[in-house]
C-alpha positions as CSV (number, residue, x, y, z in Angstrom):
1,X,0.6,-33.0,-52.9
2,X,2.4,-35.5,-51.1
3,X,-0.2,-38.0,-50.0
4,X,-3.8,-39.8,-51.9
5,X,-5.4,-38.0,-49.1
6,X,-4.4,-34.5,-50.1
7,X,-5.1,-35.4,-54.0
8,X,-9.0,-36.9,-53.2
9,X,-9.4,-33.9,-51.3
10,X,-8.2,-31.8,-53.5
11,X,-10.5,-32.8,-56.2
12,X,-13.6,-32.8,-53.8
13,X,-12.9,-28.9,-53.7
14,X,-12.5,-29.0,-57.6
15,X,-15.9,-30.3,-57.8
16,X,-17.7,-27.8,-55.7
17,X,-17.2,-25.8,-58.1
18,X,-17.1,-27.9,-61.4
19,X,-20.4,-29.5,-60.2
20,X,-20.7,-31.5,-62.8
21,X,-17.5,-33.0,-63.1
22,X,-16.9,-36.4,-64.4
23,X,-14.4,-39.1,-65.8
24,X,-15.1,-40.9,-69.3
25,X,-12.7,-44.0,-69.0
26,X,-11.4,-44.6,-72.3
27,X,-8.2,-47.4,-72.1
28,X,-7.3,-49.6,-68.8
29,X,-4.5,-51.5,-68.6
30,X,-2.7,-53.5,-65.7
31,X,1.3,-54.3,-65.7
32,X,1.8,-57.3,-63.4
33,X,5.8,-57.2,-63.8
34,X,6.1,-53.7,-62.8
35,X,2.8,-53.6,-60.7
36,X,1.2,-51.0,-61.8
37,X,-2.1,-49.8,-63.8
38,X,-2.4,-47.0,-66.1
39,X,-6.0,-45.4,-66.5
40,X,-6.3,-43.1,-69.6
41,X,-9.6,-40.5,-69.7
42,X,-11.1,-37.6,-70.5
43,X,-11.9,-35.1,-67.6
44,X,-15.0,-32.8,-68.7
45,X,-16.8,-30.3,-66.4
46,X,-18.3,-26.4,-66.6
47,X,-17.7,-24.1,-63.9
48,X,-21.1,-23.2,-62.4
49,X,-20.8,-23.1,-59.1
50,X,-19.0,-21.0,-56.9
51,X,-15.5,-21.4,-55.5
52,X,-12.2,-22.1,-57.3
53,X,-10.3,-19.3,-58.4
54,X,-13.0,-16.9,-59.9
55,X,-16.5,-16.0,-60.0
56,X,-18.7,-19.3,-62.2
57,X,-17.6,-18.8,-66.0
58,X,-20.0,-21.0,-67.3
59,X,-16.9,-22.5,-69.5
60,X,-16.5,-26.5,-69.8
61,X,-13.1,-28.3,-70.5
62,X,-13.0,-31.7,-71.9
63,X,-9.1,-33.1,-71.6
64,X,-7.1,-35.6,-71.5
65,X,-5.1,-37.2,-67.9
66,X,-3.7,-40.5,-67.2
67,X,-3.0,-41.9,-63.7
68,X,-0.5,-44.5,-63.0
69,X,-1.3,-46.0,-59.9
70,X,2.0,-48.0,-58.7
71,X,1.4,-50.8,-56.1
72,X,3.3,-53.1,-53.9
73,X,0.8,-56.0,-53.4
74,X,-2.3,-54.9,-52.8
75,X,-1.3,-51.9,-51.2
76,X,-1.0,-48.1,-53.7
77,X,2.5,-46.7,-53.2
78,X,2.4,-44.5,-55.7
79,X,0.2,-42.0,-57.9
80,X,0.9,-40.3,-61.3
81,X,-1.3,-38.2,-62.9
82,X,-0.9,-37.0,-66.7
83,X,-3.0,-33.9,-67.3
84,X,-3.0,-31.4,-69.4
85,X,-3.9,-28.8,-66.5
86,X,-2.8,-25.7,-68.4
87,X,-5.5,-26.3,-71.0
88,X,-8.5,-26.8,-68.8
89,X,-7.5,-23.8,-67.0
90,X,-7.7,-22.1,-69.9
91,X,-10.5,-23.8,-71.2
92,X,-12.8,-22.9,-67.9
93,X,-11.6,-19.5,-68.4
94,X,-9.6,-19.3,-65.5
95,X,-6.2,-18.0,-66.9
């Protein structure tokens, strides 16, 4: 994904079919010298509904991701994200 568009879209899709997606926020912190903030969570969702890459499962992940968000002023330049992908994939049964 090149653009915050394409990612916010991209997880829009996700969550047609992981309904019941959400974020637990668990550490924030801001760097003012290298303008940036790192966000550290826990993803959890089930698949239930229909879409994504198979037929609902009815597995749930719970796992860890991390954005860094990289700004210039006010205005995001950049995004990061830190997930441990291969696990909920294999977690929601879809590997």
């Amino acid at each position: 994904m090149e653009t915050l568009q394409e990612y916010t879209d991209w997880m829009k899709g996700l969550l047609a079919f992981v309904p019941n997606g959400r974020y637990e926020i668990k550490s924030f912190a801001t760097d003012d010298e290298r303008q940036n903030v790192a966000v550290y969570g826990i993803f959890h969702g089930t698949h239930t509904g229909h879409g994504g890459p198979c037929p609902p499962t009815g597995k749930s992940t719970s796992t860890d991701y991390v954005y860094v968000i990289q700004f210039d002023g006010e205005t995001i330049i950049g995004l990061t994200k830190i997930w441990n992908d291969a696990r909920a994939v294999r977690d929601l049964g879809w590997a």
